[in-house]
C-alpha positions as CSV (number, residue, x, y, z in Angstrom):
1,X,34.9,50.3,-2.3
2,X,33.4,53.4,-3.6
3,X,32.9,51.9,-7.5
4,X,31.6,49.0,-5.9
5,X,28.7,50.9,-4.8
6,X,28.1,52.3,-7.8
7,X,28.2,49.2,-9.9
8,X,25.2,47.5,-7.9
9,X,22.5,50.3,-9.2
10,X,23.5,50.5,-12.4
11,X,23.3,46.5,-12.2
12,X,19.4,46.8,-10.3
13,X,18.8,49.4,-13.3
14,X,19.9,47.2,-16.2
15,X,18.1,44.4,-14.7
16,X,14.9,46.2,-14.0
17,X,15.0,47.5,-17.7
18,X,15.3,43.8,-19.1
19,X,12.5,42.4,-16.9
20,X,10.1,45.7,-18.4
21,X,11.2,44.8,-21.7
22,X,10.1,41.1,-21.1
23,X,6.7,41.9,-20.1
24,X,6.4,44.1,-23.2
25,X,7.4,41.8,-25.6
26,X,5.6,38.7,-23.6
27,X,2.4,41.3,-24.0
28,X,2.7,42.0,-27.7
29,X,4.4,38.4,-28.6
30,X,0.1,37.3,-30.1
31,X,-0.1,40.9,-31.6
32,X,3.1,40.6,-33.2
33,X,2.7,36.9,-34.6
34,X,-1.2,38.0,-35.7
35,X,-0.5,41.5,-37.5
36,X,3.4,42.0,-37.9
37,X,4.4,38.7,-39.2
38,X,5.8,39.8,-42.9
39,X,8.0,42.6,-40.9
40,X,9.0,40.0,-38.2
41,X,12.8,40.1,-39.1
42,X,13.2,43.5,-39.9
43,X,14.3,45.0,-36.7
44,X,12.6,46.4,-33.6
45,X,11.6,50.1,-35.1
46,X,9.5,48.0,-37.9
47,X,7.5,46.1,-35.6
48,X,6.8,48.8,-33.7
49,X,5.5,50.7,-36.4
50,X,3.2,48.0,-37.7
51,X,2.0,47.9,-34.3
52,X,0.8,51.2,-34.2
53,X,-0.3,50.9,-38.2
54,X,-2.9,48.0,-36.2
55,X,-3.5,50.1,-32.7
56,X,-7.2,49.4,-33.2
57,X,-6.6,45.7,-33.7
58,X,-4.4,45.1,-30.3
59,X,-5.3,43.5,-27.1
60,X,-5.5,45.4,-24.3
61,X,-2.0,44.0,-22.5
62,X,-0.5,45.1,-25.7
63,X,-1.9,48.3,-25.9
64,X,-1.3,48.9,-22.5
65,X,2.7,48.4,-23.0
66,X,2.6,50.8,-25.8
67,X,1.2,53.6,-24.1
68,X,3.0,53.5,-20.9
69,X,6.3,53.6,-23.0
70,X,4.9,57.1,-24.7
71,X,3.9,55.2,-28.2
């Protein structure tokens, strides 16, 4: 009963996590396409960083996803 218990937060958590990452990426999908396409399928950490290489350029959503995730 007892790992029962703890398998339903750490399920809430992972879920909550997925949903936060959706509204990221939903935020920053038009940035993305617009000023990162050539680094597009080179991995997560390259897209960021031409994100930040255009911070001026963002929309607001996007920029606001950035920031609250300490970027």
């Amino acid at each position: 009963m007892r790992k029962f218990l703890v398998v339903i937060p750490l399920a809430l958590l992972a879920s909550a996590a997925s949903a936060q990452q959706q509204v990221g990426q939903d935020a920053c999908a038009r940035d993305v396409s617009r000023h990162c396409r050539a680094v597009m399928n080179n991995g997560d950490q390259a897209v960021l960083a031409c994100l930040k290489e255009h911070r001026a350029k963002l929309s607001k959503a996007c920029d606001k996803v950035l920031t609250e995730h300490g970027q």
